[in-house]
ZASE-861132 format. One record per residue (C-alpha): residue in three letters; x, z, y. Coordinates in Angstrom, 1 decimal. Example, Ala and Ser with C-alpha at 12.3 -4.5 7.8 and 13.67 -1.06 7.14 Angstrom:
 resn      X      Z      Y
  ALA   12.3    7.8   -4.5
  SER   13.7    7.1   -1.1
end
This chain:
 resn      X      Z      Y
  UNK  -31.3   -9.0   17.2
  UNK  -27.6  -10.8   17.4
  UNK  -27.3  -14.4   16.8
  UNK  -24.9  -13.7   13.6
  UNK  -27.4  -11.5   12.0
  UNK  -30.1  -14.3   11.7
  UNK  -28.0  -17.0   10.8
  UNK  -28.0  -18.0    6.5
  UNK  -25.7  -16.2    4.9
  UNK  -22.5  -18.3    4.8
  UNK  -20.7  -19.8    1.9
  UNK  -17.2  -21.1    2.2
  UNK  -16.1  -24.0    0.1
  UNK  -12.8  -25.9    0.0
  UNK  -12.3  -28.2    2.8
  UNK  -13.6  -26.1    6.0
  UNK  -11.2  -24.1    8.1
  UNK  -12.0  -21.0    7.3
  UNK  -11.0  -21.3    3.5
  UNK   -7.7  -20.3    3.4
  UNK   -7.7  -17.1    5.5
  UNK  -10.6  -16.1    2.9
  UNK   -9.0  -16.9   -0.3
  UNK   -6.5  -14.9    0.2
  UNK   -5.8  -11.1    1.2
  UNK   -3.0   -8.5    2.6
  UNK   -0.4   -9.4   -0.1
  UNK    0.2  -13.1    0.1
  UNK    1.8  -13.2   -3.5
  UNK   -2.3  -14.1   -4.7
  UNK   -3.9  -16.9   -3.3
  UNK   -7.3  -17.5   -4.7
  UNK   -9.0  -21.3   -5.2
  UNK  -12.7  -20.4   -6.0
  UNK  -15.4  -22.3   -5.8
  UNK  -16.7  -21.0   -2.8
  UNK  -16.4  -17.5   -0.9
  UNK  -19.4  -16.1    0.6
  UNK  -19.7  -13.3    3.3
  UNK  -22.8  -11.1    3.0
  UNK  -24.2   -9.3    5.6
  UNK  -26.9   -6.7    3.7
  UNK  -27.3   -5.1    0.7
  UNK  -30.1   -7.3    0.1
  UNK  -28.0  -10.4    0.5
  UNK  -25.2   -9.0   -1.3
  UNK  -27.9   -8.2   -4.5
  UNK  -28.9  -12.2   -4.3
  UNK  -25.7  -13.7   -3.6
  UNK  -24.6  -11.9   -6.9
  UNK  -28.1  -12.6   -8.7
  UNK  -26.8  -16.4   -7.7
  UNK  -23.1  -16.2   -8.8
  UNK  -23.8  -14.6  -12.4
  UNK  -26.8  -18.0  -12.8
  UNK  -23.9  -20.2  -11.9
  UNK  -22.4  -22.3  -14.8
  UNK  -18.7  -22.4  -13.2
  UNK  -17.2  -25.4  -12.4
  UNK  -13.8  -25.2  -14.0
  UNK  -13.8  -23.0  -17.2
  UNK  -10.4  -21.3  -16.6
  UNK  -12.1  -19.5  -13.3
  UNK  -14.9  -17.3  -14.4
  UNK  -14.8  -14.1  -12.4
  UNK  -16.6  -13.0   -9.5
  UNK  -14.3  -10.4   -6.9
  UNK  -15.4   -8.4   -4.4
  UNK  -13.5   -8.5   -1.0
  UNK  -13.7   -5.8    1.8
  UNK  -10.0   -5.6    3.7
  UNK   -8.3   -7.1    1.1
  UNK   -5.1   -4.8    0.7
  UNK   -5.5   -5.0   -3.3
  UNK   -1.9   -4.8   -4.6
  UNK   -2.4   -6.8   -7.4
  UNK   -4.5  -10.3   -8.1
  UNK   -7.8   -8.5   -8.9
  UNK   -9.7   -9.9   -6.1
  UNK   -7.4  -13.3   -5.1
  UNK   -6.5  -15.0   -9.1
  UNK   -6.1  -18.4  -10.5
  UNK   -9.0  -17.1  -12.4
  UNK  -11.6  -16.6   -9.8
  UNK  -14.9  -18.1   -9.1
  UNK  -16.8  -16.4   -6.5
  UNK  -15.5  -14.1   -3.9
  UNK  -18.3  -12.1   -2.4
  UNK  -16.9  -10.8    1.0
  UNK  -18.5   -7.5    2.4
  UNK  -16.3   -7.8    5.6
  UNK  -19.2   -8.5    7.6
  UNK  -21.4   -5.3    6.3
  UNK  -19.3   -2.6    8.4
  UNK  -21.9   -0.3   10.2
  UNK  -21.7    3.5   10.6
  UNK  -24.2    5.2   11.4
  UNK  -26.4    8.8   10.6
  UNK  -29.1    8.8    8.2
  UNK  -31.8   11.3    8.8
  UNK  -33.6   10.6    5.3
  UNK  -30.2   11.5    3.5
  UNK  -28.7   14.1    5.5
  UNK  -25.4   12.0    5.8
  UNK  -23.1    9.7    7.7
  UNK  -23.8    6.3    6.2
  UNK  -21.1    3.9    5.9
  UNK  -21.0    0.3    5.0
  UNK  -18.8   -1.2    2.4
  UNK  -17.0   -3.6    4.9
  UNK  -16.2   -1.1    7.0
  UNK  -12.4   -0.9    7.2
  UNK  -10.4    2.4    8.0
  UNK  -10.7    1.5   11.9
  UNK  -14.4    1.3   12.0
  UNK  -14.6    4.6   10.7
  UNK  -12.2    6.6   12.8
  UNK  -13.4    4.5   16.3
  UNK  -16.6    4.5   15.6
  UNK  -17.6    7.7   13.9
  UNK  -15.3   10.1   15.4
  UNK  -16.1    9.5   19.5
  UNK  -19.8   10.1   18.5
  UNK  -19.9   12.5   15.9
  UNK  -16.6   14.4   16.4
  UNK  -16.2   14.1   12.7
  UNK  -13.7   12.0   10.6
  UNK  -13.5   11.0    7.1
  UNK   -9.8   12.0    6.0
  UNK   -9.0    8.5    4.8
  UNK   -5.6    6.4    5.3
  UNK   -3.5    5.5    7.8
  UNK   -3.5    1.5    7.7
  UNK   -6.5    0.6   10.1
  UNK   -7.0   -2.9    8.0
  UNK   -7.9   -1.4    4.5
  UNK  -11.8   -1.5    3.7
  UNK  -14.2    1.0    2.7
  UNK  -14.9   -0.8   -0.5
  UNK  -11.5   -0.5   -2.3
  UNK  -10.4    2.9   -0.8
  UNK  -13.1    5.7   -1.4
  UNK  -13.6    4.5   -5.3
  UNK   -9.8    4.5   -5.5
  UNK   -9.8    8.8   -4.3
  UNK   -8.0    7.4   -1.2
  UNK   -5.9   10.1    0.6
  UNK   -4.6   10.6    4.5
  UNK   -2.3   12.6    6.9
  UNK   -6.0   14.6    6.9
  UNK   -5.9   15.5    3.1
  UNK   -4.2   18.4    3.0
  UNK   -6.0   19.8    5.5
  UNK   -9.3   18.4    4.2
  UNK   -8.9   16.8    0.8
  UNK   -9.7   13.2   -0.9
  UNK  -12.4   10.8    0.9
  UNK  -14.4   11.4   -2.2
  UNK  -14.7   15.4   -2.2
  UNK  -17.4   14.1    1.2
  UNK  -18.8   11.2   -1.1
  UNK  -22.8   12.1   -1.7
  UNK  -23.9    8.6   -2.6
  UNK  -23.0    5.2   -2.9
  UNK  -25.4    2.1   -3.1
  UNK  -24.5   -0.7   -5.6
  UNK  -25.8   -4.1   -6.6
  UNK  -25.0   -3.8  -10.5
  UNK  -25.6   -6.6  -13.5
  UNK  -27.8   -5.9  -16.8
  UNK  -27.5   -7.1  -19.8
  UNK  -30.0   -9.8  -18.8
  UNK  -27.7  -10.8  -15.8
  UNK  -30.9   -9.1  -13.8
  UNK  -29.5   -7.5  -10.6
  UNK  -30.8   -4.9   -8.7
  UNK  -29.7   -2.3   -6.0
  UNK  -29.3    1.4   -7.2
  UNK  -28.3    4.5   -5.1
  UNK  -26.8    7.0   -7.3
  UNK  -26.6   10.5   -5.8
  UNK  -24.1   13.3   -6.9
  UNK  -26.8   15.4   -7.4
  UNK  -29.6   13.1   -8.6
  UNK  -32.3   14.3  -11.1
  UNK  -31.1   11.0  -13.4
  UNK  -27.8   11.8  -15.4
  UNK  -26.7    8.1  -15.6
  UNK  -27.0    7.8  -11.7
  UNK  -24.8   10.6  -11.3
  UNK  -22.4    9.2  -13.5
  UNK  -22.4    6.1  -11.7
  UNK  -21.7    8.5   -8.5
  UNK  -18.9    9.9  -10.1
  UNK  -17.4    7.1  -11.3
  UNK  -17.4    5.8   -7.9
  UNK  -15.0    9.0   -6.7
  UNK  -11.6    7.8   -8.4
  UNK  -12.8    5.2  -10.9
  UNK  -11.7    2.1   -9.4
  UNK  -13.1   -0.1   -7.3
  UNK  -14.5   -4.1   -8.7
  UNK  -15.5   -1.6  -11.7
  UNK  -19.0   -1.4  -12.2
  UNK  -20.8   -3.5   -9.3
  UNK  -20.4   -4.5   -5.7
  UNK  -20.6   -1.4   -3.8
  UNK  -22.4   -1.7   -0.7
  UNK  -23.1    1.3    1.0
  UNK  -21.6    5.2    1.0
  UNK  -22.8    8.1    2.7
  UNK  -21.0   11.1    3.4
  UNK  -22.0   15.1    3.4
  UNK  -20.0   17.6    5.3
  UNK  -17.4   15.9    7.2
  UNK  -15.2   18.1    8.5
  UNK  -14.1   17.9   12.3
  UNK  -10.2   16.8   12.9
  UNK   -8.3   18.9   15.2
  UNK   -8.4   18.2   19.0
  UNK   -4.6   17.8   19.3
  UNK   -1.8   17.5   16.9
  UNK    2.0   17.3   17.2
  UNK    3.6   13.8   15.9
  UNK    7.0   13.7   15.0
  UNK    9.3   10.5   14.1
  UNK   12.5   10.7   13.7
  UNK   16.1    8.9   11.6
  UNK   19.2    9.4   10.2
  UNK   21.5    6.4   10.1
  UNK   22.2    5.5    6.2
  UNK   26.0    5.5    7.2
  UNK   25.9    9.1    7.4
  UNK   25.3   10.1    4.4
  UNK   26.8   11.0    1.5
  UNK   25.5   11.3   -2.3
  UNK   25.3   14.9   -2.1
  UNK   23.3   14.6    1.7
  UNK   21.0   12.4    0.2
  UNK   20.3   14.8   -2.2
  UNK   19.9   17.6   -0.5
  UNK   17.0   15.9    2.2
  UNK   15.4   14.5   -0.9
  UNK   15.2   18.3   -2.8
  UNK   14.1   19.5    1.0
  UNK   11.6   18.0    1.3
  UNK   10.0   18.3   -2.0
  UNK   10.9   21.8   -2.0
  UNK    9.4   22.4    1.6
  UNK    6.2   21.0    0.3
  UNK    5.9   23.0   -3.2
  UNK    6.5   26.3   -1.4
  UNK    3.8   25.0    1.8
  UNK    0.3   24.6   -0.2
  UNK   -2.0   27.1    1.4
  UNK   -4.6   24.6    3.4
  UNK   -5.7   27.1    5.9
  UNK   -2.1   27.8    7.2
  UNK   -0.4   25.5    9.8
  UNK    2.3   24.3    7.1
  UNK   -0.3   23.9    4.6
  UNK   -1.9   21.6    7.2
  UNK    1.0   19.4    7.7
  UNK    1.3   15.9    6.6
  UNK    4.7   13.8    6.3
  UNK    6.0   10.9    5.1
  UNK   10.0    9.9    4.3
  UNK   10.8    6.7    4.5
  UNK   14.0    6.3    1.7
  UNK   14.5    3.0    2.7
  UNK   17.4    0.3    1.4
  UNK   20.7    1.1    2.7
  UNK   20.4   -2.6    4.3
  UNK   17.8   -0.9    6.9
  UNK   20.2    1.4    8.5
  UNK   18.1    4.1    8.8
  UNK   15.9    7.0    6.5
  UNK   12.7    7.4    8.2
  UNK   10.4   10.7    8.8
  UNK    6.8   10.6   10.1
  UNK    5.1   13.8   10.5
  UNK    2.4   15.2   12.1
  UNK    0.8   18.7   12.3
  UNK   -2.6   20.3   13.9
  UNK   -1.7   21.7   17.0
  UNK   -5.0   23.4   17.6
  UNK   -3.7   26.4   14.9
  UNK   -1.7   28.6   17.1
  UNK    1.1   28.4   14.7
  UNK    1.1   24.2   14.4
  UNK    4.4   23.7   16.7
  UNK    6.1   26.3   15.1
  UNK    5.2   24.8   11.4
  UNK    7.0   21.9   12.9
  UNK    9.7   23.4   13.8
  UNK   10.7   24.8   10.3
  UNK    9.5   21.2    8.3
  UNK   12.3   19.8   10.7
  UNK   14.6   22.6   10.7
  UNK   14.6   22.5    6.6
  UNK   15.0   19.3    6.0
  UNK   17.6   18.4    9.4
  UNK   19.2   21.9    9.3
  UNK   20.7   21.2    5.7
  UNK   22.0   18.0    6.4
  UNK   25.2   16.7    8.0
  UNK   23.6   13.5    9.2
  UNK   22.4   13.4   13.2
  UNK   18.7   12.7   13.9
  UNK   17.8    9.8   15.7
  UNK   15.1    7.6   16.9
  UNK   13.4    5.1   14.5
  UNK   14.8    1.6   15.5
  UNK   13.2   -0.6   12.8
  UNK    9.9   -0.9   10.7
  UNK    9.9    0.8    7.3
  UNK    7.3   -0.4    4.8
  UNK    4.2   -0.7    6.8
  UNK    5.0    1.4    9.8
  UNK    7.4    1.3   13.1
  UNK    6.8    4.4   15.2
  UNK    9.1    4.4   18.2
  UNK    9.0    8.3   20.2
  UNK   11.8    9.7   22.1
  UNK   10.9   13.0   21.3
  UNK    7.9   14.8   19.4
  UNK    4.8   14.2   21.1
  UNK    1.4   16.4   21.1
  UNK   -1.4   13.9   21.7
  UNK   -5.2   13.4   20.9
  UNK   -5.7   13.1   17.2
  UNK   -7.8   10.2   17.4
  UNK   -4.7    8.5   19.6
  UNK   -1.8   10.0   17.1
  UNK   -3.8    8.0   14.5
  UNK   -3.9    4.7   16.6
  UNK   -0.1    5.2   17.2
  UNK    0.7    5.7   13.3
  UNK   -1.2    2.8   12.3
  UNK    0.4    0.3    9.8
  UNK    1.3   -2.7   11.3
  UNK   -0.6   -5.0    8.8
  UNK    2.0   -7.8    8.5
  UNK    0.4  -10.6    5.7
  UNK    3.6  -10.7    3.6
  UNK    4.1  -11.3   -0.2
  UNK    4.4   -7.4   -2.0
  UNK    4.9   -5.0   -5.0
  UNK    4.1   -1.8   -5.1
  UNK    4.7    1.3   -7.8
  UNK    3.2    4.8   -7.6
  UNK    3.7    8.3   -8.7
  UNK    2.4   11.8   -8.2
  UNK    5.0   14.8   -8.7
  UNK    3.9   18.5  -10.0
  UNK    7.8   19.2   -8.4
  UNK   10.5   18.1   -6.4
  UNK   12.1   15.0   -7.7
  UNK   14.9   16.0   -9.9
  UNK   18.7   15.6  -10.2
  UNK   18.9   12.6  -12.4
  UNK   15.4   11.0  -10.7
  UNK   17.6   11.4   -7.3
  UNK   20.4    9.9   -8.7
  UNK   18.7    6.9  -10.0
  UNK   17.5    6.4   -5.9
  UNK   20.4    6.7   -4.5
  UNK   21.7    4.1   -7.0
  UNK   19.4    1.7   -6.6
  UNK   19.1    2.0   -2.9
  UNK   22.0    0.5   -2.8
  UNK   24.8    2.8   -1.1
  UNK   27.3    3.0   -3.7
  UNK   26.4    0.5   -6.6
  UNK   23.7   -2.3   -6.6
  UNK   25.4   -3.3   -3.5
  UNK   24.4   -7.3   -3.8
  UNK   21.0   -7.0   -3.6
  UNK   20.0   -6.1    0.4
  UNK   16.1   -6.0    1.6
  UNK   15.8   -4.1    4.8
  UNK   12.0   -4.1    3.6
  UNK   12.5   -2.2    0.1
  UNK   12.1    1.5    0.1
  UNK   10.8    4.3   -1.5
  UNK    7.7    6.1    0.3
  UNK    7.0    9.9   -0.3
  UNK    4.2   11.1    0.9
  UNK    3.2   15.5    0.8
  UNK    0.2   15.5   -0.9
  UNK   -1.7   19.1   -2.1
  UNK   -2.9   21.4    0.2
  UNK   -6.8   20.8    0.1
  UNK   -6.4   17.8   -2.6
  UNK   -5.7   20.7   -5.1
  UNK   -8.4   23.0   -4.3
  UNK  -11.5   23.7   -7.3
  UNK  -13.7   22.7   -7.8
  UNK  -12.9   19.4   -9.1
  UNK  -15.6   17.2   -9.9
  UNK  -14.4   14.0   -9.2
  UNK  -13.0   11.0  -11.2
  UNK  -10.0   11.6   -9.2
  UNK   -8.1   13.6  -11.7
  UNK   -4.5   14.3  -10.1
  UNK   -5.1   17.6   -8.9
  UNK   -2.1   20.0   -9.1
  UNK    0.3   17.5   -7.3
  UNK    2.6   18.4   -4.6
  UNK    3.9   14.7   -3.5
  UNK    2.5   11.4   -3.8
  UNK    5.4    8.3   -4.1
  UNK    5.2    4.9   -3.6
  UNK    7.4    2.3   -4.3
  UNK    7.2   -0.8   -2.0
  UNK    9.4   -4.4   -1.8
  UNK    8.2   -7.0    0.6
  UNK    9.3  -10.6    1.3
  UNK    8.4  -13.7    3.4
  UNK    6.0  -16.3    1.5
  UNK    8.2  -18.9    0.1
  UNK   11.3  -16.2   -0.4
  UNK   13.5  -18.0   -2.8
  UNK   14.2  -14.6   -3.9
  UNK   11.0  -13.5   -5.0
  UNK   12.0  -12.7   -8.5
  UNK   15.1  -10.7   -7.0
  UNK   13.0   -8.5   -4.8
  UNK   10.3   -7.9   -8.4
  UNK   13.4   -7.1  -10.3
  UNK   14.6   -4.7   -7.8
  UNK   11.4   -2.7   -7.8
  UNK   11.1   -2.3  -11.7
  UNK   14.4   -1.3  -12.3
  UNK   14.3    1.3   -9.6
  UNK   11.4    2.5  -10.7
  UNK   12.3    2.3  -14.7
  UNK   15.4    4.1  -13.6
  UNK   14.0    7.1  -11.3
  UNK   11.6    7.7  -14.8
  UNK   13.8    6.9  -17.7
  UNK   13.4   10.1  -19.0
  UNK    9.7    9.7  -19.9
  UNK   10.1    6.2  -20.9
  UNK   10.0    4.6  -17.3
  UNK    7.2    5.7  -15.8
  UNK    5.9    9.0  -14.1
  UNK    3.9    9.9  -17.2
  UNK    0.4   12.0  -16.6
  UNK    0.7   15.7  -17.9
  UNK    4.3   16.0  -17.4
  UNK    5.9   18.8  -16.2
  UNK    7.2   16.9  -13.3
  UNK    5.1   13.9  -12.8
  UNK    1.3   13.5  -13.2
  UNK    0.9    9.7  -13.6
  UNK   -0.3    7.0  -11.2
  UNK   -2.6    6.4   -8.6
  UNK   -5.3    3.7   -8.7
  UNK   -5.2    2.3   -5.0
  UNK   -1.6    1.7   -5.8
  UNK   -2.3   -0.8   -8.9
  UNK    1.0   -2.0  -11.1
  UNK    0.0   -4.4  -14.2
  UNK    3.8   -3.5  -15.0
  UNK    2.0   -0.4  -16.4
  UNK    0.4   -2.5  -19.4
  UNK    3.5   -4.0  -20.4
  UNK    5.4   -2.4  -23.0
  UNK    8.3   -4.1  -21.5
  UNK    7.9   -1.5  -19.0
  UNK    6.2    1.1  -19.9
  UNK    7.8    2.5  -23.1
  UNK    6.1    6.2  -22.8
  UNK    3.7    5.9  -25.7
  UNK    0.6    6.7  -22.8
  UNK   -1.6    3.8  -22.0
  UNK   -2.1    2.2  -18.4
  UNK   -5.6    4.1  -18.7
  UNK   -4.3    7.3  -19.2
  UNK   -1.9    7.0  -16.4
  UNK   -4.3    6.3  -13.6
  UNK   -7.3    8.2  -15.0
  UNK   -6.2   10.9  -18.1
  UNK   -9.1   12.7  -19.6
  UNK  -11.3   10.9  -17.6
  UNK  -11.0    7.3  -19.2
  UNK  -13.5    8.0  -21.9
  UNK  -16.5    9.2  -19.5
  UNK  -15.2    5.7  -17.3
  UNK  -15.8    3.7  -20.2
  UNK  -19.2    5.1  -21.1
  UNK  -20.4    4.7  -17.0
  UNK  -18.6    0.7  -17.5
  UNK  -20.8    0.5  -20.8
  UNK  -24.5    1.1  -19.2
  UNK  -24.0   -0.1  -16.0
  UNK  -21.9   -3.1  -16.9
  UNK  -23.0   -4.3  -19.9
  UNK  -21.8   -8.2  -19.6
  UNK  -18.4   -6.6  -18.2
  UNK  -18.8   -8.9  -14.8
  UNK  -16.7   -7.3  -12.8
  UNK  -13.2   -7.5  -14.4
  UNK   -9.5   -7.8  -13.7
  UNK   -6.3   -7.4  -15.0
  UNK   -7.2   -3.3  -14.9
  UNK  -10.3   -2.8  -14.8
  UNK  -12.1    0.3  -16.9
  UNK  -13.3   -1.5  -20.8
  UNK  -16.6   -1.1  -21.4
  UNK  -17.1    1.9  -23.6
  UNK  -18.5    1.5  -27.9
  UNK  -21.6    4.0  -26.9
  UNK  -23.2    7.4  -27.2
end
């Protein structure tokens, strides 16, 4: 037994060292003052340090909620606010490991993206088709439906969920620990299993444990590509034209079991201030036809284009991958070299998921606000637009998760960072809204769910710009654009299983009126 594991549990207050780093996550913008923060280490701790915290009469009246942290890459304040309390800090709860009773790979809470790829994979050979940024927790991603350069080969994280463990509130303020099971005899415990597959996560308790069913086995080798274009190159019409590529390339490549089905890539449509548009791809090179796959991705989008490729010379959102040429490598070493580079900097982020290529007046809106022609006196090397090829496996039935974007062909996120203490803060905030209010003007600013080219937001990306009528002037809710025709069935699993609404944020599920 290790000396950590049988020391108390440990509670950080104001005044020791470690305080800051914990009251605070990934996005420096929210910096938390609660009372105290404490790290659990077990479920059972994590089921009394809650008991504890809902007991508490809080010190200061305007801070009243208890957050959950795992990685802390939550977009938003949800877990870091002026209005916290508690922060209950599963960081330390990160074990992997193969349990014989369920017939699963169990997997702590805690455990962040790099846990589960170093330590799962060498012993297992199996892989959880999760993100790219090694820093972001268990916790958050899986109940979000996180996705990966593996999802279109494999699908979500949570078409492998087979149970999650949760410490969850009554209406007493009892807690207790409950494994719900997606095929348990008990319909509210599968609920609460569903739920937990794109419903959010600091929805409905602290979530503790998952296990997994079916993995599937990443390739041995796969073929990573990075390459530019310098912005200086390109015209309105050549902007276009890669934009359209790409989205067409990835409409017409959806079959999962084919080599360009398999294929994962993101472009980096950066501010013109960067210098470059950046394109990350990367392709399993154990299908005979993998290189060749590459080969046409590149030749459709590069071949149309006037613009010379080039090397990547400077970090683009939360990645910098420098490569002379494309380079076949291990797949657990291709994912160490793509990932994110994790800088702590202040952030705001947008998403969207597209049922087609982005069109005309949404690619006009980009290139406006990018900053080529017009816009020209706002410059942020660190504001672009991400799309990401999504589909593939994500879209193939059954679907019987919460995760309810299933007919998508991209995934797009919107991203602005600064330096803490950027007297331009409110610059960089206005640029992101008005880009995005501009690319989706047509359906009343934001990609609306349903639509016949956009299918709402995405969860893991959270946006409280999204309740504001301000805007969002589409006439669908903030609920409807993450979730759909899901909301209801969210509210209902919020009503029974969080009865004194505990776990709340700025977007978090309402508790339902009842059956």
């Amino acid at each position: 037994m290790s000396e950590i594991s049988t020391l108390p549990a440990t509670v950080v207050r104001a005044g020791d060292k470690r305080y800051p780093a914990l009251s605070r996550g990934f996005n420096q913008r929210w910096i938390a003052e609660p009372e105290y923060v404490r790290l659990v280490r077990t479920p059972e701790e994590v089921r009394a340090a809650l008991g504890e915290a809902v007991r508490e009469v809080p010190e200061d009246p305007a801070r009243t909620r208890i957050t959950v942290r795992a990685g802390g890459h939550c977009y938003e304040d949800f877990v870091c606010g002026e209005d916290v309390r508690v922060i209950l800090d599963v960081s330390p709860m990160c074990g992997v490991s193969y349990d014989g009773s369920m017939k699963a790979y169990c997997v702590e809470a805690g455990a962040t993206n790099r846990h589960v790829y170093g330590h799962l994979y060498p012993v297992s050979g199996k892989a959880l088709p999760g993100g790219s940024c090694y820093s972001v927790g268990l916790g958050g991603h899986v109940p979000a439906g996180g996705f990966g350069l593996l999802s279109r080969q494999y699908g979500l994280t949570v078409d492998y969920l087979y149970a999650v463990e949760a410490a969850v509130v009554d209406e007493d303020k009892n807690v207790r620990l409950v494994v719900a099971r997606r095929d348990d005899e008990d319909p509210r415990l599968r609920e609460l299993w569903w739920a937990h597959t794109g419903g959010g996560g600091g929805n409905f308790g602290v979530v503790t444990r998952f296990w997994f069913r079916g993995l599937p086995q990443p390739p041995e080798q796969v073929l990573l590509t990075a390459l530019a274009w310098d912005w200086k190159e390109f015209t309105k019409d050549e902007f276009a034209t890669l934009v359209t590529a790409f989205g067409e390339y990835f409409r017409d490549h959806q079959d999962p079991s084919a080599a360009a089905g398999k294929l994962f890539a993101m472009l980096k449509l950066t501010h013109v201030s960067n210098g470059q548009i950046g394109l990350l791809a990367q392709v399993d090179v154990d299908d005979p036809d993998g290189h060749r796959a590459m080969a046409g991705f590149i030749a459709a989008l590069d071949g149309r284009i006037g613009p010379s490729a080039t090397k990547i010379r400077s970090v683009m959102g939360e990645h910098f991958v420098h490569m002379d040429v494309p380079r076949v490598m291990p797949w657990l070493t291709a994912t160490q070299v793509l990932n994110s580079r994790g800088e702590n900097r202040c952030g705001k982020h947008k998403s969207a998921y597209l049922r087609k290529p982005f069109t005309e007046r949404q690619i006009t809106a980009m290139w406006t606000y990018l900053g080529k022609e017009r816009y020209t006196e706002y410059a942020n090397k660190q504001a672009l637009i991400q799309v990401d090829s999504y589909g593939g496996a994500v879209n193939r039935p059954p679907y019987r998760t919460a995760a309810r974007q299933r007919d998508s062909i991209l995934k797009v996120q919107y991203q602005v960072y600064w330096p803490k203490h950027d007297p331009r803060e409110d610059t960089h905030i206005a640029w992101i809204r008005d880009i995005y209010r501009a690319t989706f003007e047509a359906t009343g600013g934001v990609p609306v769910a349903d639509g016949e080219i956009t299918d709402g937001c995405y969860i893991g990306y959270p946006d409280v710009d999204l309740n504001d009528p301000c805007w969002n002037t589409s006439g669908q809710s903030w609920e409807t654009l993450y979730y759909k025709d899901g909301y209801a069935k969210l509210q209902e699993v919020k009503r029974y299983w969080d009865p004194c609404n505990v776990f709340r944020h700025g977007q978090s599920i309402r508790p339902g009126t009842g059956r």
